[in-house]
C-alpha positions in Angstrom: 0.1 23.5 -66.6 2.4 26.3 -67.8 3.2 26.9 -64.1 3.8 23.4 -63.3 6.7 23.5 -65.7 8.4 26.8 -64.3 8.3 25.8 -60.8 9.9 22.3 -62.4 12.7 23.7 -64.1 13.1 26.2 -61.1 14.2 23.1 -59.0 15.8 21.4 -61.6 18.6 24.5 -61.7 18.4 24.4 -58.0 19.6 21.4 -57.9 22.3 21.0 -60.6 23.7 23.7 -58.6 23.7 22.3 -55.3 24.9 19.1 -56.9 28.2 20.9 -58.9 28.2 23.7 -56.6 31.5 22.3 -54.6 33.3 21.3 -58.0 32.9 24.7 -59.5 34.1 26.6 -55.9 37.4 26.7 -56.7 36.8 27.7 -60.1 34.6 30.3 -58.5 36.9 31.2 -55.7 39.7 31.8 -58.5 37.4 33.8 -60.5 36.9 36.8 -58.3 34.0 38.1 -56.0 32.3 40.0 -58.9 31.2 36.1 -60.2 30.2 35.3 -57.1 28.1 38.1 -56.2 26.5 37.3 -59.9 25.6 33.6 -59.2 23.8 34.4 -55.3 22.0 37.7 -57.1 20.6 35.0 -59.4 19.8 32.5 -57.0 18.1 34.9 -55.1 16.2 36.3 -58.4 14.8 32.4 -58.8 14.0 32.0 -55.0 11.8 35.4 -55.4 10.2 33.9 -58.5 9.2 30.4 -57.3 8.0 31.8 -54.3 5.1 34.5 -56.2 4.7 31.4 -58.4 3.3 29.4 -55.7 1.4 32.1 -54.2 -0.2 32.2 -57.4 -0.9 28.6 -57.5 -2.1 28.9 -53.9 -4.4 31.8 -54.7 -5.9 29.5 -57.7 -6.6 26.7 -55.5 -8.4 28.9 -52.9 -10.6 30.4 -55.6 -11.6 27.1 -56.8 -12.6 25.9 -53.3 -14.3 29.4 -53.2 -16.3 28.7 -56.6 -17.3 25.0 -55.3 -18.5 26.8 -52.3 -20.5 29.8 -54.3 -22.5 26.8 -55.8 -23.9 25.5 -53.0 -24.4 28.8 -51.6 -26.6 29.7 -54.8 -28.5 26.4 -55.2 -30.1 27.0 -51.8 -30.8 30.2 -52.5 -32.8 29.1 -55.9 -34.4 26.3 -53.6 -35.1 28.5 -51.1 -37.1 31.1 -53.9 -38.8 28.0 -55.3 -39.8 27.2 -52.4 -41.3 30.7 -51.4 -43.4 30.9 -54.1 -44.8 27.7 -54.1 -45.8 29.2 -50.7 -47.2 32.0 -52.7 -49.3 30.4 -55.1 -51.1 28.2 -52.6 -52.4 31.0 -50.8 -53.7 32.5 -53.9 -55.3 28.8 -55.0 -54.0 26.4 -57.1 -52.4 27.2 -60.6 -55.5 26.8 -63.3 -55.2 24.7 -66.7 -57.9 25.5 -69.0 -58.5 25.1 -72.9 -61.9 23.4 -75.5 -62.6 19.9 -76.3 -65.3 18.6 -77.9 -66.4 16.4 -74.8 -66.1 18.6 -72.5 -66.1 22.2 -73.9 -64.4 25.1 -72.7 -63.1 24.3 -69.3 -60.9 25.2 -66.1 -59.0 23.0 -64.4 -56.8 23.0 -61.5 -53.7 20.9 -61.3 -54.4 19.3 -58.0 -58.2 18.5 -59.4 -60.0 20.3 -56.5 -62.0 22.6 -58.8 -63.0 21.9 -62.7 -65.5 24.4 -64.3 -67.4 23.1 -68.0 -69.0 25.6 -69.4 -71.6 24.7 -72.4 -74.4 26.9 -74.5 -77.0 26.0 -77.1 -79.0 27.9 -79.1 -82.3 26.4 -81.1 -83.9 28.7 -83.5 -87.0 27.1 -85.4 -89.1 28.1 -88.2 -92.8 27.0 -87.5 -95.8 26.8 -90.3 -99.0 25.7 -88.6 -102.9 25.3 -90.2 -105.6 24.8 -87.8 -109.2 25.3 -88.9 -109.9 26.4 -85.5 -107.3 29.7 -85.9 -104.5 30.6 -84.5 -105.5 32.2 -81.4 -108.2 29.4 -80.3 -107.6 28.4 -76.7 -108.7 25.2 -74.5 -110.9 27.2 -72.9 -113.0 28.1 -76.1 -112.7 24.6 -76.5 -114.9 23.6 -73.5 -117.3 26.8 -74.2 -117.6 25.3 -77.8 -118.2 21.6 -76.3 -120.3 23.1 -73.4 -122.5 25.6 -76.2 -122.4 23.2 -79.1 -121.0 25.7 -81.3 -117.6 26.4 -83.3 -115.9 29.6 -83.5 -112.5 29.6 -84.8 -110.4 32.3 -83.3 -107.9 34.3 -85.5 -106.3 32.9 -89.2 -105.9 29.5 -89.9 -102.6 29.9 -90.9 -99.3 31.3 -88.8 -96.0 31.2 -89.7 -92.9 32.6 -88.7 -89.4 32.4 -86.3 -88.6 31.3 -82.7 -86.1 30.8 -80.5 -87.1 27.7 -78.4 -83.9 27.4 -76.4 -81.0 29.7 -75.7 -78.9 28.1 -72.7 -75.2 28.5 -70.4 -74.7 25.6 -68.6 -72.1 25.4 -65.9 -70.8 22.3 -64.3 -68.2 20.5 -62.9 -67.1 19.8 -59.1 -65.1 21.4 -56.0 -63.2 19.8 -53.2 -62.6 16.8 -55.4 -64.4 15.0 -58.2 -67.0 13.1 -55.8 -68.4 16.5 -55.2 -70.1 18.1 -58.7 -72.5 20.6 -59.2 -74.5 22.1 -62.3 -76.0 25.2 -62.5 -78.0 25.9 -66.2 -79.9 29.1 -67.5 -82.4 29.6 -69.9 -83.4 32.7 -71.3 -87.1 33.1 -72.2 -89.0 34.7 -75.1 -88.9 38.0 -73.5 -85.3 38.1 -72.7 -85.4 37.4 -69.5 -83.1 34.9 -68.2 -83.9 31.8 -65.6 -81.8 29.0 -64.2 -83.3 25.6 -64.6 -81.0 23.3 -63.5 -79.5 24.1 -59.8 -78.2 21.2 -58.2 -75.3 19.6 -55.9 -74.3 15.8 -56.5 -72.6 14.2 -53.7 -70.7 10.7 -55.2 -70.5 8.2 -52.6 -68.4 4.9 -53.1 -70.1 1.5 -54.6 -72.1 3.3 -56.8 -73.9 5.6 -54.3 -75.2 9.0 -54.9 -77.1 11.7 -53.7 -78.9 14.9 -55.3 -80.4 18.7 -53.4 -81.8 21.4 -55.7 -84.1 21.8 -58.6 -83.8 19.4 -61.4 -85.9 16.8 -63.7 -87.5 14.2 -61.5 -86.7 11.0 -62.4 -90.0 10.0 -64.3 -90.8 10.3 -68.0 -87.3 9.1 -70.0 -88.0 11.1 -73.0 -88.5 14.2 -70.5 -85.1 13.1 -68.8 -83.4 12.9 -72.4 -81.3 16.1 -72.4 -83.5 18.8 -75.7 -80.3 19.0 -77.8 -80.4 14.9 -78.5 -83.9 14.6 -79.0 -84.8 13.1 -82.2 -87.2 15.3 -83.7 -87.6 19.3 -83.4 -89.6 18.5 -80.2 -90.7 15.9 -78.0 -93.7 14.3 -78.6 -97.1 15.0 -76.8 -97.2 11.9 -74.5 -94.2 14.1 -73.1 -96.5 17.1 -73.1 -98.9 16.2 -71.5 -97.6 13.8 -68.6 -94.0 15.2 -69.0 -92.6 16.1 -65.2 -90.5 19.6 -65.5 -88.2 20.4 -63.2 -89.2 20.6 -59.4 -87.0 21.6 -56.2 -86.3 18.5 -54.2 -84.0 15.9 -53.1 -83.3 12.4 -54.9 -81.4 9.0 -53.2 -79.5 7.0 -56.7 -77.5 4.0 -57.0 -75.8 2.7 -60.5 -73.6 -0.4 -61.2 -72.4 -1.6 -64.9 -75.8 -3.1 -65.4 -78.7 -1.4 -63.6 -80.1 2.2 -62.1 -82.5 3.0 -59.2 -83.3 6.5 -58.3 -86.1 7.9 -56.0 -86.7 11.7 -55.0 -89.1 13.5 -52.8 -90.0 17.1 -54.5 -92.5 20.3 -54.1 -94.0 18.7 -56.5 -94.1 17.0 -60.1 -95.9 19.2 -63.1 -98.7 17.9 -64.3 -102.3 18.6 -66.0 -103.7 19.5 -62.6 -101.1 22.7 -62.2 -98.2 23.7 -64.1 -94.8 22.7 -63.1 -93.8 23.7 -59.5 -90.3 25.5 -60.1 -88.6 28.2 -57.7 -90.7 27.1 -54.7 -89.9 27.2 -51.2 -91.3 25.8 -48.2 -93.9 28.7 -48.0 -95.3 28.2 -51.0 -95.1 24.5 -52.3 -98.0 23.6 -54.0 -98.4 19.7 -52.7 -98.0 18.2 -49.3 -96.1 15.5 -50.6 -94.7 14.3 -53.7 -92.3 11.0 -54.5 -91.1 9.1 -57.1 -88.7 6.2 -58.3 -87.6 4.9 -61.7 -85.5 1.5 -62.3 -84.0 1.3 -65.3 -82.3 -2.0 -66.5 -79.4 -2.6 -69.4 -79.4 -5.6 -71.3 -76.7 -5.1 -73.7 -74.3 -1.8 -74.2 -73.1 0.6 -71.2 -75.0 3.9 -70.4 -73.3 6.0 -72.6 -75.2 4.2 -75.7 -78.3 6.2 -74.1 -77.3 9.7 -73.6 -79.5 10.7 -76.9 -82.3 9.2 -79.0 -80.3 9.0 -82.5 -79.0 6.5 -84.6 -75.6 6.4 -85.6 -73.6 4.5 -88.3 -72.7 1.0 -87.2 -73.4 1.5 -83.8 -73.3 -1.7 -81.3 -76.0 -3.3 -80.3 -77.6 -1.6 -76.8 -80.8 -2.3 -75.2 -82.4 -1.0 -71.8 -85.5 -1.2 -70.4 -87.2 1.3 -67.7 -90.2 1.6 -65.5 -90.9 4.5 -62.8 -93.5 5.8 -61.1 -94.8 9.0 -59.1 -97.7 9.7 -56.3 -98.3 13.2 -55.4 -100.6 15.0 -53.1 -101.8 18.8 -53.3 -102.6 21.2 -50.4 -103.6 24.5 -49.6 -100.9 26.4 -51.1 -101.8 25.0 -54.6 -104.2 27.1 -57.4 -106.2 26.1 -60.2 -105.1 28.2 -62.4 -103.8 25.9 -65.3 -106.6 23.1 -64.7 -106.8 20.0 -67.3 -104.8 22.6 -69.4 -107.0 25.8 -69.3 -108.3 28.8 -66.7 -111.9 27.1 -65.2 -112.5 30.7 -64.1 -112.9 32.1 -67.6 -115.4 30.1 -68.4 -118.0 31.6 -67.1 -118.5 35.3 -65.5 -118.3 35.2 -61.6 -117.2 31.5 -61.6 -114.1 31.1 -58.9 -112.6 27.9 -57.9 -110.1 28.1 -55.1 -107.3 25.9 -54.3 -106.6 21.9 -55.2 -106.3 20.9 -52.0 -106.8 17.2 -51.4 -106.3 16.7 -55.2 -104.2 13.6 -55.9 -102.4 12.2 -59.3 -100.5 8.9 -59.5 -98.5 7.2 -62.5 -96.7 4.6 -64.1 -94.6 4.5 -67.1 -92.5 2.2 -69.0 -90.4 2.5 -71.8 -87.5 0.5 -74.0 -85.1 1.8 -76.1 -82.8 -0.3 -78.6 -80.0 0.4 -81.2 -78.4 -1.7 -83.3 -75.6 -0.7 -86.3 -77.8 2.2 -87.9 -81.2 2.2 -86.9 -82.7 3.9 -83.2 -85.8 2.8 -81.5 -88.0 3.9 -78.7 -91.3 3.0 -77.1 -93.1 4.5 -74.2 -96.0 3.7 -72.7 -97.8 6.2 -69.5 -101.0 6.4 -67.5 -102.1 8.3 -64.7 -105.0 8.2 -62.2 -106.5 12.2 -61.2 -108.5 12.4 -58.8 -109.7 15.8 -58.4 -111.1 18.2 -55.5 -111.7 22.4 -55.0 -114.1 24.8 -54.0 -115.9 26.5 -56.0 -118.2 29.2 -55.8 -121.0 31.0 -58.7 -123.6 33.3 -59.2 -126.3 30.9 -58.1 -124.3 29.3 -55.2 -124.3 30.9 -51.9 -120.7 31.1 -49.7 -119.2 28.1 -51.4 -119.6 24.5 -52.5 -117.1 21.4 -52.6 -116.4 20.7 -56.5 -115.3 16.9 -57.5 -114.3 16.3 -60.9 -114.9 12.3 -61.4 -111.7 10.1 -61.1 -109.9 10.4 -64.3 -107.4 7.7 -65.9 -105.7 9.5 -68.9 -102.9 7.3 -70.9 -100.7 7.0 -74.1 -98.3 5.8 -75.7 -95.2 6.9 -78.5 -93.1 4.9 -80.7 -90.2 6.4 -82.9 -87.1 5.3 -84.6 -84.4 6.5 -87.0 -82.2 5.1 -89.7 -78.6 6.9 -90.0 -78.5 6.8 -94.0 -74.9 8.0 -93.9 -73.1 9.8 -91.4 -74.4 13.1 -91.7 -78.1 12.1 -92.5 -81.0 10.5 -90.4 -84.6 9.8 -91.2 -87.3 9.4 -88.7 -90.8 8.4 -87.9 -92.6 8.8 -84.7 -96.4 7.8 -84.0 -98.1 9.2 -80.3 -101.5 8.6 -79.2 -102.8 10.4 -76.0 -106.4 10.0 -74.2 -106.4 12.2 -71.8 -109.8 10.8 -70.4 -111.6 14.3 -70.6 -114.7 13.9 -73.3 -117.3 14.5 -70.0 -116.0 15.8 -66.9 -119.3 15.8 -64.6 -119.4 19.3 -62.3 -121.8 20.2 -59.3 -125.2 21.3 -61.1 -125.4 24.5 -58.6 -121.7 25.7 -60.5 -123.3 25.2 -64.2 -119.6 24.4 -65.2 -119.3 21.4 -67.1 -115.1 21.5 -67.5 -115.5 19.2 -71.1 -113.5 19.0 -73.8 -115.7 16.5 -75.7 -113.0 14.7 -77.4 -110.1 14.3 -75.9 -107.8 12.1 -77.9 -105.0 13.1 -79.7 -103.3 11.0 -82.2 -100.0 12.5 -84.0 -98.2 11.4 -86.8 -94.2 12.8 -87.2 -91.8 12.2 -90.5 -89.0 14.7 -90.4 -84.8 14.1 -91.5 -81.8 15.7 -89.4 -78.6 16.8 -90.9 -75.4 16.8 -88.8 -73.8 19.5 -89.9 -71.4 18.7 -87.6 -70.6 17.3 -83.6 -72.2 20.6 -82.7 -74.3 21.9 -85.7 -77.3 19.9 -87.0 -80.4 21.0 -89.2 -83.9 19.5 -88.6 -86.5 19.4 -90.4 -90.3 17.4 -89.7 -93.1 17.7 -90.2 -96.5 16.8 -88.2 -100.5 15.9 -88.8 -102.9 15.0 -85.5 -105.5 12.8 -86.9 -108.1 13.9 -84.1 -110.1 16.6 -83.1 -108.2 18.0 -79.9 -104.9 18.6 -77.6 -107.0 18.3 -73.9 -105.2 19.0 -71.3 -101.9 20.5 -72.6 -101.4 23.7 -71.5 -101.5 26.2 -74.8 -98.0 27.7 -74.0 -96.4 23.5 -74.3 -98.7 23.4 -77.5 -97.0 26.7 -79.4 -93.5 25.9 -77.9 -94.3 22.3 -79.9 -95.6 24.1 -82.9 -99.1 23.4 -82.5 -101.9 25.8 -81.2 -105.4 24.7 -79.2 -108.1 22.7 -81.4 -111.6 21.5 -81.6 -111.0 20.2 -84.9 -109.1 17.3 -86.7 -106.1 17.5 -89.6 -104.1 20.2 -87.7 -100.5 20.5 -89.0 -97.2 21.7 -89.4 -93.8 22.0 -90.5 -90.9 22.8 -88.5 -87.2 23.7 -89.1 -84.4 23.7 -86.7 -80.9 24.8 -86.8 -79.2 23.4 -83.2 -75.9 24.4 -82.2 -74.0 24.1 -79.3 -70.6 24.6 -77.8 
């Protein structure tokens, strides 16, 4: 502005002179040359300084057409750096978000959602009292020798106490490409440190409701089996679940879900059951059955599916209901071993007794179940059965070369009922009743073998009162306590037994009392 006004008054004297220029000539003229040389010097003085003025004002308008021009120039170049490591960072892989909730623990993220990671632990460390009258170290196969002798000889004190860890598990899951691709890989680490995956498996998520499932995994069979162990109700399932309970088996299973109902079927290596432990880690050179299948339909009448993810109560819950039946059909073959037979080694029995393979062996099931909640209280029933049917070799000290051994049909069966009442928020109380006959009082055996594979009795009837205490969402304390009213555990493995709290019996009024502090992240 200041400029303005000098190159302004500049003109204005300009011009008063050229307007009274003439009248003040002769004045001028009369004055003398001196005057007039004074008046052009000083014209010329303004001429000179009007002129650098407006170079100056010149030079200021260039420079801000300059600046206008410098900002262009540098917001392209800041686009152009964006834009070059944007370039950047997608050849490295998408920036990663990551942080803890409480649904879905500590996880990774990318921003695009091609690649989410969960990661999730538990740790379940029990206290266990047991009393058996048949000792602590009694086995199934003593069992049978008692039953086949007529004798009892307990095995070891009739009291054991002490600490476990049941559980210790990393679990990994979440999906790449996009969200219709998930996988889940989980590891458990074993009593001897030693550290096994369980869970491996790939979930391809098709439209409509469509899914499909490769690895190893839990078949879809027994529902209190396929309940995840950190929401079970008690310390440990019950032993309906140990006895027909289905593992974990390498396979492949076909599943379609809506709002209201579920139908899965698989084809495995093979399902666990009493005939051979559970069939985990195999291959195609070594799968212990021919063939194995099986399907579950499972049916909602009130709630949504999330009301069934565990079997507690919870204060004023709505009121859910589902319903579920399933059954399995398996055949063995060549590659199979009898090793774990109706829950105990055959060839201890007796000296120089061998039985070879279960080949031709077939076990088929049904099972049904209901759960129900409404406001505070949790209930479940289950009901299972399967047919055995039974075939191996066998050879003795009396046979020569060997003989074809056929343990009669079998139909073994049981039931379980719990339920649980959420006193407050932080405290439940349960009850759970489960009856198993496992159909093995008198398994008949070739006369030439002399092996007469009996338990005697074979019914086991259990009675379970226990409390948990959340602690909190991840914390929670239980504590039960458990009687079996009968004289046996037939054809439960003894390792299932003491991971349960119980031990091998010929003799009634075993029990125990159990602690567990759960906690998971």
């Amino acid at each position: 502005m200041t400029s303005k006004r000098i190159v302004m008054n500049t003109l204005c004297i300009i011009l008063l002179v050229s307007l009274f220029g003439p009248a003040a000539s002769s004045s001028v003229a009369s004055s003398g040359p001196s005057e007039l040389e004074d008046i052009a010097s000083e014209i010329a003085s303004l001429k000179e300084r009007n002129d650098r003025l407006n170079a100056r004002l010149d030079d200021r308008s260039d420079r801000r057409w300059l600046a206008g021009d410098r900002k262009a120039e540098i917001r392209t170049l800041v686009h152009d750096v964006l834009a070059d490591t944007e370039r950047r960072i997608n050849r490295l892989g998408a920036p990663l978000g990551g942080g803890y909730s409480d649904a879905h623990g500590f996880h990774l993220r990318t921003a695009d959602d091609t690649f989410k990671l969960n990661i999730h632990g538990m740790v379940q460390t029990r206290w266990i009292f047991n009393r058996s009258t048949s000792g602590q170290q009694y086995t199934n196969t003593q069992a049978v020798v008692d039953n086949v002798t007529g004798s009892d000889s307990p095995l070891g004190p009739e009291n054991g106490s002490g600490l476990q860890i049941r559980r210790a598990k990393v679990t990994f899951r979440g999906h790449v490409v996009d969200p219709s691709w998930r996988y889940k890989l989980e590891t458990n680490f074993r009593s001897n440190g030693s550290a096994v995956f369980q869970d491996a498996y790939i979930v391809k998520e098709f439209e409509d409701g469509f899914s499909i499932r490769v690895g190893q995994f839990k078949e879809a069979w027994l529902r209190e089996q396929m309940v995840s162990d950190r929401r079970q109700l008690a310390v440990e399932r019950s032993v309906i679940n140990g006895f027909f309970g289905q593992g974990r088996s390498v396979g492949v299973e076909g599943r379609y879900r809506n709002d209201t109902f579920d139908i899965t079927v698989g084809a495995t290596n093979g399902m666990r059951t009493t005939l051979q432990s559970a069939p985990t880690f195999t291959n195609f050179s070594d799968a212990p059955t021919e063939w194995s299948f099986c399907g579950r339909f499972q049916y909602i009448l009130a709630g949504a599916w999330k009301d069934f993810r565990n079997l507690n109560a919870s204060i004023d819950s709505s009121t859910s209901v589902m319903v579920g039946v399933a059954g399995m059909s398996q055949k063995y073959g060549e590659r199979s071993n009898t090793d774990s037979l109706f829950g105990f080694d055959p060839n201890q029995i007796f000296l120089g007794t061998s039985l070879g393979t279960l080949d031709g062996s077939m076990v088929s099931g049904l099972t049904a179940d209901v759960s129900i909640k409404h406001r505070d209280l949790t209930f479940f029933a289950a009901i299972a059965w399967q047919q055995i049917s039974t075939r191996t070799q066998g050879s003795g000290p009396f046979v020569v070369g060997t003989v074809p051994f056929e343990v009669p049909r079998i139909n073994p069966w049981g039931f379980v009922v719990q339920g649980g009442w959420a006193a407050t928020g932080e405290i439940e109380l349960f009850a759970r009743y489960s009856c198993l006959d496992a159909d093995m009082d008198d398994l008949a055996a070739p006369p030439a073998l002399a092996l007469p594979l009996a338990y005697g009795s074979s019914v086991s009837s259990v009675i379970t009162l226990g409390v948990n205490w959340f602690l909190s969402d991840k914390v929670k304390l239980t504590v039960d306590t458990g009687l079996n009213l009968d004289s046996s555990f037939a054809g439960i493995t003894g390792g299932r037994l003491r991971g349960a709290g119980w031990v091998p019996t010929s003799s009634s009024d075993q029990w125990n009392l159990r602690a567990q502090l759960q906690l998971q992240f």
